[in-house]
PDB file with one MODEL, atoms N, CA, C and O in Angstrom:
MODEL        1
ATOM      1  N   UNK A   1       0.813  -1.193   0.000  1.00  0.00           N
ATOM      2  CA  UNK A   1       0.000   0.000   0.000  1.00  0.00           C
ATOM      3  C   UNK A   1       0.859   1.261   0.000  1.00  0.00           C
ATOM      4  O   UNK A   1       0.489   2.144  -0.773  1.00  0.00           O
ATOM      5  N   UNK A   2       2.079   1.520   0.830  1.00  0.00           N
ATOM      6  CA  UNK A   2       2.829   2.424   0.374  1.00  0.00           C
ATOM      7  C   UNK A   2       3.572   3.069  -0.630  1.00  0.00           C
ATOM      8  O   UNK A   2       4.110   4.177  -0.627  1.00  0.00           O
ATOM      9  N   UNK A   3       3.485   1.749  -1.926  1.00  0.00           N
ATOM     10  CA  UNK A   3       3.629   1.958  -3.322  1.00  0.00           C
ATOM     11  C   UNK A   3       3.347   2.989  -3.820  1.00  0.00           C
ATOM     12  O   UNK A   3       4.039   3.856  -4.352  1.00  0.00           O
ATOM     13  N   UNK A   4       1.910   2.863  -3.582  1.00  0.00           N
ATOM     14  CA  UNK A   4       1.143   3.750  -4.077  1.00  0.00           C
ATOM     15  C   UNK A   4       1.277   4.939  -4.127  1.00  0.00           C
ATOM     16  O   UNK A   4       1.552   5.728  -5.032  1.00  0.00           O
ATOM     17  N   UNK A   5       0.958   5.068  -2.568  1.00  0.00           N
ATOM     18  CA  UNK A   5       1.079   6.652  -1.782  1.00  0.00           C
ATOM     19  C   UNK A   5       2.285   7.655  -2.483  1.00  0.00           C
ATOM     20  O   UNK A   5       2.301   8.856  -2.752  1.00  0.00           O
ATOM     21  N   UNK A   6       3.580   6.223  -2.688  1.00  0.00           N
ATOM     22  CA  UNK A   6       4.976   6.746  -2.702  1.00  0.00           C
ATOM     23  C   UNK A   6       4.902   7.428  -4.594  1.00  0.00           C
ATOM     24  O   UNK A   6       5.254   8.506  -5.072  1.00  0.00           O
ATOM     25  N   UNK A   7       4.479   6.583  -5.017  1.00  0.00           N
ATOM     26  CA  UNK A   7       4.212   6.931  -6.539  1.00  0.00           C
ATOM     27  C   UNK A   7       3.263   8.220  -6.524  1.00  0.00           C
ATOM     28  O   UNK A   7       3.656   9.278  -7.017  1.00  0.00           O
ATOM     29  N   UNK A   8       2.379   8.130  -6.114  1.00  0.00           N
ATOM     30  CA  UNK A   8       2.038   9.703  -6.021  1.00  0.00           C
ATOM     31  C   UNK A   8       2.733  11.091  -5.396  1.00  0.00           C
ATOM     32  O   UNK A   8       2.439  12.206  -5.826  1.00  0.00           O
ATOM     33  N   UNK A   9       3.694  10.863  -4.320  1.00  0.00           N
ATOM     34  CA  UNK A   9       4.225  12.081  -3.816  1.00  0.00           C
ATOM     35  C   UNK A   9       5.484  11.730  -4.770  1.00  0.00           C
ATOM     36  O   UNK A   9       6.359  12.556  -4.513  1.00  0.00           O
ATOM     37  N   UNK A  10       5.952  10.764  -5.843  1.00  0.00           N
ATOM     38  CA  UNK A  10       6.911  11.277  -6.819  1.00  0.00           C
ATOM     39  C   UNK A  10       6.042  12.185  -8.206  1.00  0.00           C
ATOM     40  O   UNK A  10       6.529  13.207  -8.691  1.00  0.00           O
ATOM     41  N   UNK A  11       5.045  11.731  -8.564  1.00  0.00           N
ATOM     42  CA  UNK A  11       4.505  12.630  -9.574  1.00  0.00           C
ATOM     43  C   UNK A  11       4.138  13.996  -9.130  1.00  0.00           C
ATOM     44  O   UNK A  11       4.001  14.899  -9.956  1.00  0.00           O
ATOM     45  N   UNK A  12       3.962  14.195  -7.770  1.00  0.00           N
ATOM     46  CA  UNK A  12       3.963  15.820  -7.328  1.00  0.00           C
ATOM     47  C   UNK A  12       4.654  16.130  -7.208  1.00  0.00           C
ATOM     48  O   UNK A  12       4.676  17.350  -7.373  1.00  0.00           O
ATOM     49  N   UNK A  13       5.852  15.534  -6.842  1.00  0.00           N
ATOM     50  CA  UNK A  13       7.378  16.496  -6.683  1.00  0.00           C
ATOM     51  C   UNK A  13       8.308  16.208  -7.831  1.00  0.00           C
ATOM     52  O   UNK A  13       9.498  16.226  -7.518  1.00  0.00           O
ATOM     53  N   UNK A  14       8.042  15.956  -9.048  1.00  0.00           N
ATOM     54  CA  UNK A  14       8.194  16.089 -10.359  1.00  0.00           C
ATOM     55  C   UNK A  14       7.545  16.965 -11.043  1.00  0.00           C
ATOM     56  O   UNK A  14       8.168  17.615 -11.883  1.00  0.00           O
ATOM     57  N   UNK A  15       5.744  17.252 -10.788  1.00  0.00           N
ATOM     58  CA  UNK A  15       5.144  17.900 -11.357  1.00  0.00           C
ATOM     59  C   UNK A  15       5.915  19.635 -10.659  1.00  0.00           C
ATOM     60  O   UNK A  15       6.308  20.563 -11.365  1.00  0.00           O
ATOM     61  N   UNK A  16       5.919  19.582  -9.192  1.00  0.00           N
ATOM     62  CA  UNK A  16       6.275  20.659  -8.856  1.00  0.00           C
ATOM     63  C   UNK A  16       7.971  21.441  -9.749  1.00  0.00           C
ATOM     64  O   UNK A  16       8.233  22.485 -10.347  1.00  0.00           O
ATOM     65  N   UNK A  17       8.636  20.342  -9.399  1.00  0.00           N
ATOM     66  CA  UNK A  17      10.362  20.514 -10.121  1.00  0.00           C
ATOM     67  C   UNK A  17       9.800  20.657 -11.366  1.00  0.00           C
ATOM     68  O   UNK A  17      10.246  21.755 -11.702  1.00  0.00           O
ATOM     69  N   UNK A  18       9.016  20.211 -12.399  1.00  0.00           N
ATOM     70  CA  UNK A  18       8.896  20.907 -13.517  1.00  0.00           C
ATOM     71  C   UNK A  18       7.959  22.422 -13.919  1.00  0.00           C
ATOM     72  O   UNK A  18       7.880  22.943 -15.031  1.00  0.00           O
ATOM     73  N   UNK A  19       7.437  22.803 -12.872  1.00  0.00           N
ATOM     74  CA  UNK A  19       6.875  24.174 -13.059  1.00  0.00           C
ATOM     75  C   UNK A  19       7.659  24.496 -12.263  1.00  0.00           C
ATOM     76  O   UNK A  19       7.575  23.354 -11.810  1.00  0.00           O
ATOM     77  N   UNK A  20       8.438  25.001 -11.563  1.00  0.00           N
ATOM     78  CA  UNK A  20       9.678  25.560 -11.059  1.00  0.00           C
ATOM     79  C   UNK A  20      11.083  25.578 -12.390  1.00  0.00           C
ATOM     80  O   UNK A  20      11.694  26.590 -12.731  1.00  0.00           O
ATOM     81  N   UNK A  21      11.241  24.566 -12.781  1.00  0.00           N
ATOM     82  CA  UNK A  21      12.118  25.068 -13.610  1.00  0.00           C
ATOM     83  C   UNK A  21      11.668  25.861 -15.131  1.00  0.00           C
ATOM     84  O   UNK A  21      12.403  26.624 -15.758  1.00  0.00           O
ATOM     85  N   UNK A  22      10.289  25.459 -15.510  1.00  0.00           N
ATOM     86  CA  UNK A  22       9.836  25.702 -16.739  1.00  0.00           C
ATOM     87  C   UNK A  22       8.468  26.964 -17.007  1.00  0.00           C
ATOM     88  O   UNK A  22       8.107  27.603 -17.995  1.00  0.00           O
ATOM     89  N   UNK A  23       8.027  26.895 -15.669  1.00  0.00           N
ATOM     90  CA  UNK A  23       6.713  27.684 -15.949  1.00  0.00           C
ATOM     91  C   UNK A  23       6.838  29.314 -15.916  1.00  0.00           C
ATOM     92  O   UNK A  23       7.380  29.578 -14.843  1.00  0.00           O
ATOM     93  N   UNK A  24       6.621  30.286 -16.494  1.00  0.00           N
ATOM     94  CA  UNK A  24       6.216  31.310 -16.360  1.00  0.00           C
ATOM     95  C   UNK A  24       5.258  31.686 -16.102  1.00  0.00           C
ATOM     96  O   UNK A  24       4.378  30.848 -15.899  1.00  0.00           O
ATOM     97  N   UNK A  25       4.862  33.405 -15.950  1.00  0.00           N
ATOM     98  CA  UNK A  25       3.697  33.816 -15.229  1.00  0.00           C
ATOM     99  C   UNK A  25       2.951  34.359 -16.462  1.00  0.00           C
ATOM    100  O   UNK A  25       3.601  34.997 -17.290  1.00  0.00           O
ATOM    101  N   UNK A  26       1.233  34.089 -16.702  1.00  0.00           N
ATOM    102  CA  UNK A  26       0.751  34.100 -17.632  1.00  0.00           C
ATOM    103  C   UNK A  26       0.828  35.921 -18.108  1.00  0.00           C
ATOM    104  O   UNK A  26       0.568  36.789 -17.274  1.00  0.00           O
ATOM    105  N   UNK A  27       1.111  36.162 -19.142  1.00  0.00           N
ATOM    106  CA  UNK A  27       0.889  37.625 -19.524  1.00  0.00           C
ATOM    107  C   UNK A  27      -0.044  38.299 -19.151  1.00  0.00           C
ATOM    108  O   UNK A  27      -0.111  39.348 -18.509  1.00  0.00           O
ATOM    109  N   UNK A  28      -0.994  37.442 -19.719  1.00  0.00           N
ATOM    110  CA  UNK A  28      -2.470  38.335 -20.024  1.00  0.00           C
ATOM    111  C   UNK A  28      -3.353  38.463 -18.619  1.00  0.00           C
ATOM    112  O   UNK A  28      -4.287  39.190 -18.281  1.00  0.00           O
ATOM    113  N   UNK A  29      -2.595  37.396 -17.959  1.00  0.00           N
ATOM    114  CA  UNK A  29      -3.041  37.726 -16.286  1.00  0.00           C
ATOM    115  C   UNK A  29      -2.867  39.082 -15.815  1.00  0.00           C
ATOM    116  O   UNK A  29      -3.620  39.834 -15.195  1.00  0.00           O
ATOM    117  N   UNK A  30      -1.385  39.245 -16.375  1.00  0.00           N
ATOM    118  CA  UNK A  30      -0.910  40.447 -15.438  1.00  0.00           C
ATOM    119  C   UNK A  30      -1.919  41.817 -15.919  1.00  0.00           C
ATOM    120  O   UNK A  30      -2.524  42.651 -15.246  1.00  0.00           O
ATOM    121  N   UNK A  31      -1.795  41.632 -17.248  1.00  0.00           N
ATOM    122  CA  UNK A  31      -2.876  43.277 -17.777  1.00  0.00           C
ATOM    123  C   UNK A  31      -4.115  43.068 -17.375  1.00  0.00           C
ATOM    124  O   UNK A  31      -4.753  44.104 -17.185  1.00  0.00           O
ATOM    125  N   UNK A  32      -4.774  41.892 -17.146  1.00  0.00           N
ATOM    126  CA  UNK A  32      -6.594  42.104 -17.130  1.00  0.00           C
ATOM    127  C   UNK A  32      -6.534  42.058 -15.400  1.00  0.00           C
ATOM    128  O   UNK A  32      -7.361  42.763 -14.820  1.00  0.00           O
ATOM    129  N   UNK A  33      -5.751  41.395 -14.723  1.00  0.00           N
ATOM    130  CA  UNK A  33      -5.746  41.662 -13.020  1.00  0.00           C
ATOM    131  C   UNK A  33      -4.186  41.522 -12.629  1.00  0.00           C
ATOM    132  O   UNK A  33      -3.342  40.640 -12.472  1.00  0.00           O
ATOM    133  N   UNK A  34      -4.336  43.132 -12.560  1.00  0.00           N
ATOM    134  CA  UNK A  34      -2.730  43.135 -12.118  1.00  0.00           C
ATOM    135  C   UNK A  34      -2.176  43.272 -10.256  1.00  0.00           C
ATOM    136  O   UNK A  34      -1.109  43.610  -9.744  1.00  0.00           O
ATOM    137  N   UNK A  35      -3.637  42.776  -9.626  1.00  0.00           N
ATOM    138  CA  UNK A  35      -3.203  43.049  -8.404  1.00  0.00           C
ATOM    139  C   UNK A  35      -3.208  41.749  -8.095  1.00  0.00           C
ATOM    140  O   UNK A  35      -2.540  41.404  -7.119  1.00  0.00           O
ATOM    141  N   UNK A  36      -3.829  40.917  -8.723  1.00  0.00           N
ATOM    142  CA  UNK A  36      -3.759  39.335  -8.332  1.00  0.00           C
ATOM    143  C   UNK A  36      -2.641  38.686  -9.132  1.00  0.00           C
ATOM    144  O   UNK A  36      -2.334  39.009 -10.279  1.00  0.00           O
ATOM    145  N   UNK A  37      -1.913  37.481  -8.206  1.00  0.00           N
ATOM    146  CA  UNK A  37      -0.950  36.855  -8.460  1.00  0.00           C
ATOM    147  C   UNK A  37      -1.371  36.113 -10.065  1.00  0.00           C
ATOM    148  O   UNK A  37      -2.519  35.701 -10.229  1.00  0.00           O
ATOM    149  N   UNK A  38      -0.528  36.022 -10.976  1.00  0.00           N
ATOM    150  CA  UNK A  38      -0.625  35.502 -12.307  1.00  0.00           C
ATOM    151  C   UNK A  38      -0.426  33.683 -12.371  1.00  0.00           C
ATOM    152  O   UNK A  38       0.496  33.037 -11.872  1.00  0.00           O
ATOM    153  N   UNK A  39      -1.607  33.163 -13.149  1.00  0.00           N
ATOM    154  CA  UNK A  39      -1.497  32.115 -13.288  1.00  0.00           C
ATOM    155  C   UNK A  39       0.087  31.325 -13.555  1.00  0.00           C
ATOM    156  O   UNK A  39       0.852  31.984 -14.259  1.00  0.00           O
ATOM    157  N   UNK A  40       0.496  30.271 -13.155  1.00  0.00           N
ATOM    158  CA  UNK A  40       1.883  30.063 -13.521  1.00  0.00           C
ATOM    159  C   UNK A  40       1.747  28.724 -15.038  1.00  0.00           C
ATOM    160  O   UNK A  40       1.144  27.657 -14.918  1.00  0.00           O
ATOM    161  N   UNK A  41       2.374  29.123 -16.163  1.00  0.00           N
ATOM    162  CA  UNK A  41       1.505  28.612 -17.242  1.00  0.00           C
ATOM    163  C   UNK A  41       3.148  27.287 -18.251  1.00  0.00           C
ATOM    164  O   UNK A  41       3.888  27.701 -19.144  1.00  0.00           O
ATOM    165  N   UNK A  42       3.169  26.360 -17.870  1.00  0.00           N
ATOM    166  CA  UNK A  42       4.199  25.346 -18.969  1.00  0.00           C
ATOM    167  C   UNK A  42       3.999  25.787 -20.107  1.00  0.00           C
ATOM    168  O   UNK A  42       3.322  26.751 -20.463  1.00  0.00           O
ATOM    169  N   UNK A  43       4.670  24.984 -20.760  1.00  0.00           N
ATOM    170  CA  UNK A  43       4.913  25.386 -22.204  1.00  0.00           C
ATOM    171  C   UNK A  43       3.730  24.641 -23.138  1.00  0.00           C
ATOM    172  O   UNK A  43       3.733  23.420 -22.984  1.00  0.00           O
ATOM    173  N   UNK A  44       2.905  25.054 -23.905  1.00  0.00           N
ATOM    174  CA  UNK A  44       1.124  25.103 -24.391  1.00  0.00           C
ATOM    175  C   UNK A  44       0.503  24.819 -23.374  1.00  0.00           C
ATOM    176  O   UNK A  44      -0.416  24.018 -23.542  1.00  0.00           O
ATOM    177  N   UNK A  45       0.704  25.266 -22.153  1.00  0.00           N
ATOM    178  CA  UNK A  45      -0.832  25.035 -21.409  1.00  0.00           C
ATOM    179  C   UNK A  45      -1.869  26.411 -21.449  1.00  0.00           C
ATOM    180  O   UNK A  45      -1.288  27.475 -21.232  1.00  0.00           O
ATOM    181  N   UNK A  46      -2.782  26.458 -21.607  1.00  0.00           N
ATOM    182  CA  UNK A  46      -3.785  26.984 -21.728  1.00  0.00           C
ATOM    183  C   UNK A  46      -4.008  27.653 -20.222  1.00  0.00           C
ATOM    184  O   UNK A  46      -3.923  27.014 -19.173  1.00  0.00           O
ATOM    185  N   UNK A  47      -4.321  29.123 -20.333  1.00  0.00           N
ATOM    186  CA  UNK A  47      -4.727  29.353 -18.315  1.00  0.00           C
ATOM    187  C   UNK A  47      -6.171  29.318 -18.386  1.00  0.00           C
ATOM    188  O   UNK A  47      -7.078  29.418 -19.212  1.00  0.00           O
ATOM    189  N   UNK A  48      -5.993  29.145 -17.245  1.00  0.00           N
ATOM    190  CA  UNK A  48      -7.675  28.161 -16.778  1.00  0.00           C
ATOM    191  C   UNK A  48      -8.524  29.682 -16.531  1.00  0.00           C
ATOM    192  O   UNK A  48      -9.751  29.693 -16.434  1.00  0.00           O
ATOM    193  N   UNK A  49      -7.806  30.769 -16.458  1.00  0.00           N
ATOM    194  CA  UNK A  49      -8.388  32.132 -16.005  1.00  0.00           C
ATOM    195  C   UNK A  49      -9.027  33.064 -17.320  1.00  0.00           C
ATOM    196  O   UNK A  49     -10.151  33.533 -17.499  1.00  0.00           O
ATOM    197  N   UNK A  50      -7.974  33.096 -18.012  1.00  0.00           N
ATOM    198  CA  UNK A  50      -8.516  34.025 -19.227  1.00  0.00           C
ATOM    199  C   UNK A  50      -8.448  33.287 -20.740  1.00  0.00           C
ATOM    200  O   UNK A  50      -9.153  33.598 -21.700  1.00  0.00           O
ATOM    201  N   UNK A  51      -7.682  32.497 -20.718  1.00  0.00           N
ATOM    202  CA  UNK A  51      -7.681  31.461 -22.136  1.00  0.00           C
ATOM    203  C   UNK A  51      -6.399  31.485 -22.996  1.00  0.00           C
ATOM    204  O   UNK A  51      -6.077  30.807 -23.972  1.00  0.00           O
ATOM    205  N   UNK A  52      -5.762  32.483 -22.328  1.00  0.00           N
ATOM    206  CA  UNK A  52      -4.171  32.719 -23.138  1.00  0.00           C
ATOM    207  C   UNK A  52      -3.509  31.127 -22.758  1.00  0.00           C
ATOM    208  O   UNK A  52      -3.495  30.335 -21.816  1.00  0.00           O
ATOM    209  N   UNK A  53      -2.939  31.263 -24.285  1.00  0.00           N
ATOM    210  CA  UNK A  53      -2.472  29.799 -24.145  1.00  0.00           C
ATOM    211  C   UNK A  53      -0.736  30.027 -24.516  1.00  0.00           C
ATOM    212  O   UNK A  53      -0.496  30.835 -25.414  1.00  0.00           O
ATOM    213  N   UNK A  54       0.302  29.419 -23.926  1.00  0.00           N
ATOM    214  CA  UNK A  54       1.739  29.687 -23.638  1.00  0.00           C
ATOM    215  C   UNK A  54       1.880  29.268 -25.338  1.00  0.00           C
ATOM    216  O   UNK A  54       1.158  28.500 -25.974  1.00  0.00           O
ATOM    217  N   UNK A  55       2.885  29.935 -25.740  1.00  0.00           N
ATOM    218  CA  UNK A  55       3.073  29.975 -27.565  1.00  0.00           C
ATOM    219  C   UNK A  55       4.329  28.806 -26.880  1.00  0.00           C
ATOM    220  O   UNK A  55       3.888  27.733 -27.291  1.00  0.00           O
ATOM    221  N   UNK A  56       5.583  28.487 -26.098  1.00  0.00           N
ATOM    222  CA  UNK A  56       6.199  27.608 -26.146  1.00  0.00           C
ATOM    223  C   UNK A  56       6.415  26.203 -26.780  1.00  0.00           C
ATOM    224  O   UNK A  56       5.440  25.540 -26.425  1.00  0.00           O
ATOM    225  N   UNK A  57       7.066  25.594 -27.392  1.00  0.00           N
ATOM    226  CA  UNK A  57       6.910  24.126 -27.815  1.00  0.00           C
ATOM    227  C   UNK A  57       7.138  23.045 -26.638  1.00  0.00           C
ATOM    228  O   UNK A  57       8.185  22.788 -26.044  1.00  0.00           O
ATOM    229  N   UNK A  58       5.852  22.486 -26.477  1.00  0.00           N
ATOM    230  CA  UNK A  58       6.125  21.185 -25.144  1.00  0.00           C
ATOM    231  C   UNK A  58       6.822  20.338 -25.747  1.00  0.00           C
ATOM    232  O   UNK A  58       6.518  19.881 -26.849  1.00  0.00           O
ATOM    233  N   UNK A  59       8.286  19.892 -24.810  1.00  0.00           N
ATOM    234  CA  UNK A  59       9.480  19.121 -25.402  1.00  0.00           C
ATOM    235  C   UNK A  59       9.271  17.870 -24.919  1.00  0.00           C
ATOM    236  O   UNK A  59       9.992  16.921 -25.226  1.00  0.00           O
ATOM    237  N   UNK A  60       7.932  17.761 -23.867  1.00  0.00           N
ATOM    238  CA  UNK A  60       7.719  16.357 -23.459  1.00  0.00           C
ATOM    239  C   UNK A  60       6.923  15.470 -24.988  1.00  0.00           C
ATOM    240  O   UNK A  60       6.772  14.250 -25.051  1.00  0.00           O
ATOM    241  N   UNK A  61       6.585  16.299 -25.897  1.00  0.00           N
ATOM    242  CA  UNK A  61       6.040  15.542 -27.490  1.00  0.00           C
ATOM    243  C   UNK A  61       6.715  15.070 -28.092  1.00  0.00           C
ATOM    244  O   UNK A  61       6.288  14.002 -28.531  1.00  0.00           O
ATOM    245  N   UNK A  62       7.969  15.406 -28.480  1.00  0.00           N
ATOM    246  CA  UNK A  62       9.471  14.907 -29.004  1.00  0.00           C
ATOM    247  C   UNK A  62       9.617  13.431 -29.384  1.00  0.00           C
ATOM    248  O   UNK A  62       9.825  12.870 -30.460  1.00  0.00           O
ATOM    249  N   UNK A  63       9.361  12.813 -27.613  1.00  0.00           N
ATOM    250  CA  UNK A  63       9.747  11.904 -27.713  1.00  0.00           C
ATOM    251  C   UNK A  63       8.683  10.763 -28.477  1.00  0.00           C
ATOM    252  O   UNK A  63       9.148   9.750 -28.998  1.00  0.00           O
ATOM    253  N   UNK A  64       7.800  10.941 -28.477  1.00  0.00           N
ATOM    254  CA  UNK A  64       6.314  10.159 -29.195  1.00  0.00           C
ATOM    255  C   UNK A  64       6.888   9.413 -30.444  1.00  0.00           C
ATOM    256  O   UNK A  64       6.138   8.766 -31.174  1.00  0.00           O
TER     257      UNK A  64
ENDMDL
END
């Protein structure tokens, strides 16, 4: 049963180490609410707030 658990706190602290090294703060956050903190957006993710989507190429496709 700790498999499990353990496999999940590695995909969060992977998911975290990869928006730490890769994510920026969404643009269009900052102009339409600039007093609230900006969505933090990978490379093509879409923000869940206003719809701007990151122009970056996701390098996790590459490998396919």
């Amino acid at each position: 049963m700790g498999d499990m658990g353990d496999y999940f706190n590695d995909l969060k602290n992977d998911r975290k180490e990869r928006r730490a090294r890769l994510g920026v703060p969404c643009p269009r956050c900052k102009e339409v609410r600039p007093k609230a903190h900006p969505s933090i957006l990978l490379p093509n993710q879409r923000c869940k707030v206003d719809g701007y989507r990151d122009p970056r190429h996701d390098d996790r496709q590459e490998g396919k």
